[in-house]
C-alpha positions in Angstrom: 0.0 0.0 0.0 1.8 3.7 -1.4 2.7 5.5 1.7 2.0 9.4 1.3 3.8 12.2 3.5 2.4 15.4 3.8 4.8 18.1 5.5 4.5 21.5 6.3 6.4 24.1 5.1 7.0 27.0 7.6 8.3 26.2 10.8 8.5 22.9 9.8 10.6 22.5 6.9 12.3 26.1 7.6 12.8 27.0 11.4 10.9 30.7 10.2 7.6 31.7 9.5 8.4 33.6 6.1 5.5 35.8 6.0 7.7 36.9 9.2 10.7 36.8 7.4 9.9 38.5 4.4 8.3 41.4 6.2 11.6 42.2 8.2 13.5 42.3 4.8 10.6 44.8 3.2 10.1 47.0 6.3 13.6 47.1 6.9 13.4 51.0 6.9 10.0 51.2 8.0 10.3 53.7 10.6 7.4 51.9 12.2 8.7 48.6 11.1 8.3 46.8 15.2 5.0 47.4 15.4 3.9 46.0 12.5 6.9 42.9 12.8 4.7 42.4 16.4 1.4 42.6 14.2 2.4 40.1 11.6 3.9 37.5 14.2 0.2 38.0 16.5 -1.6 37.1 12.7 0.7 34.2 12.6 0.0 32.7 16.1 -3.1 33.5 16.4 -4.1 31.3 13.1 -1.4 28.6 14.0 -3.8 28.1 17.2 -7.1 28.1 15.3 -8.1 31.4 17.0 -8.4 33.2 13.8 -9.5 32.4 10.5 -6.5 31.3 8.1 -8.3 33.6 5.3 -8.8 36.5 7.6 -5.1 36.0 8.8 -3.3 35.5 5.6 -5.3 39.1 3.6 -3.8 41.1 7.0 -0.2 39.4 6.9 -0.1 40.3 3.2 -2.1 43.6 3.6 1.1 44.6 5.8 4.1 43.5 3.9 4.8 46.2 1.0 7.1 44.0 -0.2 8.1 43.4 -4.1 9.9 40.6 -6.4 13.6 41.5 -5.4 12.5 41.1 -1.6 11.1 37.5 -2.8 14.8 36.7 -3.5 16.6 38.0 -0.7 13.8 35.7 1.3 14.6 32.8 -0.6 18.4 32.9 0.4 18.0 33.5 3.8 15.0 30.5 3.9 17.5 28.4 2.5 20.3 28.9 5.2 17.2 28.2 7.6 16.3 24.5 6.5 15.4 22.4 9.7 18.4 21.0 11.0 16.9 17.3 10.9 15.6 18.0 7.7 18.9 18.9 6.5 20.4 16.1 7.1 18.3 13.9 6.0 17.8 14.7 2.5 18.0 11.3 1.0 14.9 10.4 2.5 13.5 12.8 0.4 15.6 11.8 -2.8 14.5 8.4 -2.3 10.5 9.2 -1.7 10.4 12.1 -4.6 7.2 10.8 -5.7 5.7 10.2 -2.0 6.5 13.4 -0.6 3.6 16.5 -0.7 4.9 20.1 0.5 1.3 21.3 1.7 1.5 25.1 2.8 -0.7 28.2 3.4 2.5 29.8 2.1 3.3 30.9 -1.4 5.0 29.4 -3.7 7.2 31.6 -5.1 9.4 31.2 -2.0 8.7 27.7 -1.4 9.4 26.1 -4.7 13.3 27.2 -5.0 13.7 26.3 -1.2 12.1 22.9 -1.6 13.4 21.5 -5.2 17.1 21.0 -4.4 15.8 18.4 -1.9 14.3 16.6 -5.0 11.1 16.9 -4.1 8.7 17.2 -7.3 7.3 20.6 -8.3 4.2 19.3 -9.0 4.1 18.0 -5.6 4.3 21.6 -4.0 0.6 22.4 -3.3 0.9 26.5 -1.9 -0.6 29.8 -2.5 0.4 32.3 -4.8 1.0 36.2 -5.0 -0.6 38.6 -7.4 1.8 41.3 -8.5 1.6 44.9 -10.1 3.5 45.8 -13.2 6.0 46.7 -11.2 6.9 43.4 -9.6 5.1 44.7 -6.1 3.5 42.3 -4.1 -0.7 43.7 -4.4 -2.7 40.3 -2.9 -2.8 36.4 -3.8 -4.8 34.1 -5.9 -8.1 34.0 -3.2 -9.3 31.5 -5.7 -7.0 28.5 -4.5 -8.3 26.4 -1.4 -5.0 27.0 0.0 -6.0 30.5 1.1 -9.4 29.8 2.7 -10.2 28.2 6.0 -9.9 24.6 6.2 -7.8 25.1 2.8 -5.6 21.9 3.8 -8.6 20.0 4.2 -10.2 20.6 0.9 -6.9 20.0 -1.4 -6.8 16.7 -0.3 -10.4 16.2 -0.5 -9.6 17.4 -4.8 -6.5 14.9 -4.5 -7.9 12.1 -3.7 -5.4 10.5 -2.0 -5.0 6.3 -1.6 -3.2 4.7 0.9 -1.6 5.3 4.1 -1.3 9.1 4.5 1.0 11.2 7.1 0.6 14.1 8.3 3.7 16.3 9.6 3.3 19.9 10.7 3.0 22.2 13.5 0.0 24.3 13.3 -3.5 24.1 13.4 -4.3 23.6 9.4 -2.0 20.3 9.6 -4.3 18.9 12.9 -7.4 19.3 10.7 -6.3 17.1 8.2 -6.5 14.2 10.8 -9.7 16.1 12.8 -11.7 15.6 9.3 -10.3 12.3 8.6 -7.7 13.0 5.4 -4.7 11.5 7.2 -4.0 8.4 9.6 -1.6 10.2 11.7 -0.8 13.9 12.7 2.6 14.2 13.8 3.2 17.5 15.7 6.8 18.8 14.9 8.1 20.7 17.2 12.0 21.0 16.2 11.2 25.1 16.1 8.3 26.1 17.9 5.7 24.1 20.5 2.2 25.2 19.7 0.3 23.4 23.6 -3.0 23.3 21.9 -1.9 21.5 18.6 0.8 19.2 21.2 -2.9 18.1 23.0 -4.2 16.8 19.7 -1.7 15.4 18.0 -0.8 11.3 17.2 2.8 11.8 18.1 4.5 14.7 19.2 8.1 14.9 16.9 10.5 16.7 18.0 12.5 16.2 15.5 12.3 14.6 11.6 14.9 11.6 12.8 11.8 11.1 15.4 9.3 10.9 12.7 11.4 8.3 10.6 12.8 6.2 13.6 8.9 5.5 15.2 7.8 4.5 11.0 11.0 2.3 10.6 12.4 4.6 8.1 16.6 5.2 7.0 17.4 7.9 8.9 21.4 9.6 8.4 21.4 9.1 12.1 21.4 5.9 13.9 19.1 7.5 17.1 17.4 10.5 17.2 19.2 13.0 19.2 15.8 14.3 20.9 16.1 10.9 22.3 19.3 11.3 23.9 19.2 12.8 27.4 21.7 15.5 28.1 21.7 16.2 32.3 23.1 19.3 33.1 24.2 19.9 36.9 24.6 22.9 38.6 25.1 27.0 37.9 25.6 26.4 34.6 26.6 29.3 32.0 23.3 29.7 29.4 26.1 29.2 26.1 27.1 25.7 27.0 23.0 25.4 27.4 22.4 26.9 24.1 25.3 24.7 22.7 23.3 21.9 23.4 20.5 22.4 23.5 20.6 23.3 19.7 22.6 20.1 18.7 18.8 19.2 19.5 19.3 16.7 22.7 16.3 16.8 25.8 17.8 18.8 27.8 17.6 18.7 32.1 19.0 21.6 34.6 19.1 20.0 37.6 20.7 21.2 40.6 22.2 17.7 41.6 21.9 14.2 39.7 18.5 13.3 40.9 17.8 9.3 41.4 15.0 9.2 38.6 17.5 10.4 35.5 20.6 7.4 36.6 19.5 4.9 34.4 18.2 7.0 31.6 20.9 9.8 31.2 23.4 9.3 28.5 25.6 13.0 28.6 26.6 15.4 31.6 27.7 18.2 31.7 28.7 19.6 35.1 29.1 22.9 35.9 33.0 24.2 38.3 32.8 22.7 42.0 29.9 19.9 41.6 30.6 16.2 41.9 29.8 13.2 41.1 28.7 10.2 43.3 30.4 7.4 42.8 27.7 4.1 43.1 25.3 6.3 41.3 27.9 7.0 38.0 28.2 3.1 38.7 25.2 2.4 37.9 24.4 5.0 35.3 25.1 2.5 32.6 23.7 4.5 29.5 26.1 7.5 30.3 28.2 7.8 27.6 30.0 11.1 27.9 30.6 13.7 30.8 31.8 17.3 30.2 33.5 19.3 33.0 33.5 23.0 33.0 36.6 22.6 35.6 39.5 20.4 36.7 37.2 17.1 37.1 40.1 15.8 39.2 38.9 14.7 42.9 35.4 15.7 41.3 34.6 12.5 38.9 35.9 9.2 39.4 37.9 8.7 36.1 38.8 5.4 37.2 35.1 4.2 37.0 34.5 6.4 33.7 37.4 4.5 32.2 36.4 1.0 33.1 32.7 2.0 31.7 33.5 3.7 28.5 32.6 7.1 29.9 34.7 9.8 27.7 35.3 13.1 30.0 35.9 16.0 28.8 37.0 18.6 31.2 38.6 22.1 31.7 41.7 22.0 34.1 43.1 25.2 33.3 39.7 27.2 33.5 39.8 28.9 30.6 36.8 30.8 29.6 36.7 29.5 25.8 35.8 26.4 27.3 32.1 27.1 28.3 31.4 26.4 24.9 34.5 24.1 23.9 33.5 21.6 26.5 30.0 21.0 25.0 31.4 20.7 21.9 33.6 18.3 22.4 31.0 16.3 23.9 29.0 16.8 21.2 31.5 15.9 18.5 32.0 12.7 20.2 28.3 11.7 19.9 28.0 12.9 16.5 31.3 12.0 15.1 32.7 9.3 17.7 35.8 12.2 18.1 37.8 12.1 21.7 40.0 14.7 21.1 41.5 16.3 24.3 39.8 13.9 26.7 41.2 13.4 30.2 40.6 9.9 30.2 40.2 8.1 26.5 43.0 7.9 23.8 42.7 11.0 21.6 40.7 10.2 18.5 39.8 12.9 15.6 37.7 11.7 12.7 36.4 12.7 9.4 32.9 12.3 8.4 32.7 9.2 5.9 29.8 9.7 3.7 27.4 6.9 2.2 28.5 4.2 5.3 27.8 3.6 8.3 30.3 4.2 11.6 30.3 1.8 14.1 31.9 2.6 17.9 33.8 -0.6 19.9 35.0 0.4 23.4 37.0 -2.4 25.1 39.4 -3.7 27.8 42.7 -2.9 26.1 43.6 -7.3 25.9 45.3 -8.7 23.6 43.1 -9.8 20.7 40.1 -8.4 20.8 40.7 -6.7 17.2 41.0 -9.5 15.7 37.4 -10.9 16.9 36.0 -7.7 15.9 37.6 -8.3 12.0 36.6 -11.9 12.7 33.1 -11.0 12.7 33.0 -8.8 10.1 34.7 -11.3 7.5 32.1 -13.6 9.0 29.2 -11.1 7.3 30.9 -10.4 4.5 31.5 -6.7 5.4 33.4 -4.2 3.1 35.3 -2.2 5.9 35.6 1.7 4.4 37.9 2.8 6.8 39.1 1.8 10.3 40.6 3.8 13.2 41.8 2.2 16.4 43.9 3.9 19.6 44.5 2.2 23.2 45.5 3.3 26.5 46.6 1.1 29.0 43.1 0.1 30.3 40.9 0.4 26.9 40.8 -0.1 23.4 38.5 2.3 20.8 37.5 1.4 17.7 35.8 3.0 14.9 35.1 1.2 12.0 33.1 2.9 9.2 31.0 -0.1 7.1 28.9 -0.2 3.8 25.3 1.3 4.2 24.3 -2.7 3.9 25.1 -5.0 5.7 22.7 -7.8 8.2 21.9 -6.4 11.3 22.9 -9.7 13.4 26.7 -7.8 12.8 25.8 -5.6 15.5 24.7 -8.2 18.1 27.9 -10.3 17.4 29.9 -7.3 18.1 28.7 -6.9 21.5 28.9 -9.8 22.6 33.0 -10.2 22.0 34.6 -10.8 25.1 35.7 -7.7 26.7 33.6 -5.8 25.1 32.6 -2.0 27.3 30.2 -0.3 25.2 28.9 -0.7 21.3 27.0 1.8 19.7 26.2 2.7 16.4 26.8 6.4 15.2 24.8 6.5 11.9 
């Protein structure tokens, strides 16, 4: 049965409304350009929440924009550097589903169509409204004769497209929720990557924080191997809002706590701690999902490197204080959950990668005894793997692998892998 996805364009595809964006780049000399940014973004909300018509909505928003055909252009560059970060990497889902994929907006299309078609996704399947201009390329209304522009306007394409099959729904506002209210979808998928609208969250089949989410809960490829809004970052202590921000946009759930409560030990896989907090020793024990701890201090007499060692921990840490490092410490952490890098740790041999494209990169952590790489090579000779590339460095307690692999291979390679003797931690990267 055809599988049809239906996704959303602003705030969704794009992190920006581009009504938004488009009046900031036409009022940009406005002298009363704020007030009427503050109007345009109230319109916006306001419809996104179904508390105002999306006709009544979109003829203000437009009514307000005195914006022409050279502004169009500047707003499709700037849309274009503003691509959702999981769509962005994720674009061969959308090369490989071309003719599955619907970009259903009350948008326009003149900005959507050159943001949208390098990520192969079929003109014709771009369903948006469009402007009407003057002579002299100035922006003077839109086609009120598409269903696009009317209430409900999501609703009644579909009803005109007639549809078969399984149909998805991806989208963050209140037009992509009626498409499952009337019954034109199966599932409404609330995306949530760029903005959290609480009265769309309520109705929706799935909240997605993210478009790895969406593909890892349907089974699809994803260039990740685990989406990162799945991966819980714990952050202790007075903590400096940059090494927040740092990563909280990398896009991982994100905890402040004051100290490491009971209820986040067997679930947290990062820390990050902030000068002068510590770490109790039979809770980091038992905090067997923890991959990576980042310091903003000396994290000697603070964490037990011994333990992190023996567990595959990687710790990243600060000793010299140096203010840089409020945001270098998060990074590195972050590199080595993206990337598998362990450059400057304080406990793991150093390890700096480059991104191998088209394979997938496998991480092997292990008591450094003699041969254990050659029952990881075993195994793969076993499944007939093509190894791309392999990197290993020891220390005198552990060994680290990383071994990038062809995109194919049978997934009972992963479960031999953990299960060599002296094996720490497995994971795979993506």
């Amino acid at each position: 049965m055809r599988t049809t996805y239906i996704i959303d364009f602003d705030s969704t595809f794009t992190q920006v409304e581009a009504l938004d964006e488009l009046t900031r780049i036409s009022l940009k000399n406005h002298p009363d350009r704020e007030s009427i940014y503050k109007q345009i973004e109230d319109l916006t909300h306001l419809s996104m929440e179904g508390k105002l018509s999306f006709r009544e909505s979109l003829h203000k928003r437009v009514s307000l924009l005195q914006a022409n055909s050279d502004h169009l252009k500047q707003l499709v560059t700037r849309l274009k550097k503003k691509i959702s970060a999981s769509f962005l990497r994720n674009k061969a889902f959308f090369e490989k589903h071309s003719d599955d994929v619907l970009i259903v907006s009350g948008g326009f299309k003149e900005f959507i169509t050159p943001v949208v078609l390098p990520y192969h996704i079929r003109k014709e399947n771009i369903y948006a409204n469009s402007f009407l201009f003057d002579d002299l390329g100035n922006i003077v209304g839109y086609d009120d004769a598409n269903p696009l522009s009317e209430e409900g306007g999501k609703v009644k394409l579909l009803k005109e497209l007639k549809l078969a099959g399984n149909i998805y729904g991806i989208g963050d506002g209140y037009s992509d929720f009626q498409l499952k209210e009337l019954g034109m979808i199966k599932k409404f998928y609330a995306f949530t990557e760029n903005i959290e609208r609480k009265p769309i969250l309520e109705k929706a089949d799935h909240i997605t924080p993210s478009f790895d989410e969406f593909l890892y809960v349907n089974h699809l490829p994803m260039a990740i191997a685990y989406p990162k809004n799945r991966i819980l970052c714990l952050i202790i202590g007075d903590m400096p809002e940059q090494a927040v921000q740092a990563l909280k946009k990398d896009g991982f759930s994100i905890r402040h706590k004051n100290t490491f409560e009971e209820k986040y030990v067997s679930d947290v896989d990062m820390m990050l701690l902030a000068i002068d907090e510590k770490l109790d020793n039979e809770q980091l024990e038992r905090a067997v999902k923890l991959k990576t701890i980042g310091y903003l201090g000396n994290s000697k007499q603070k964490i037990p490197s011994g333990i992190c060692t023996q567990m595959g921990i990687v710790v990243f840490d600060d000793p010299k204080n140096n203010p840089r490092n409020i945001e270098f410490i998060p990074k590195r952490m972050i590199d080595f959950i993206n990337k598998g890098d362990t450059y400057l740790s304080e406990n793991f041999p150093n390890l700096q990668l480059p991104r191998m494209v088209g394979s997938h990169r496998l991480i092997h952590i292990h008591q450094n005894v003699p041969g254990v790489m050659a029952q990881i090579n075993q195994v793969f000779a076993q499944h007939t793997i093509n190894i791309v590339s392999q990197f290993l460095m020891t220390n005198p307690q552990i060994g680290y692998v990383i071994t990038d692999i062809n995109s194919k291979y049978d997934k009972q390679v992963l479960k031999d892998l953990k299960q060599i003797n002296y094996t720490i931690k497995f994971r795979v990267l993506y």
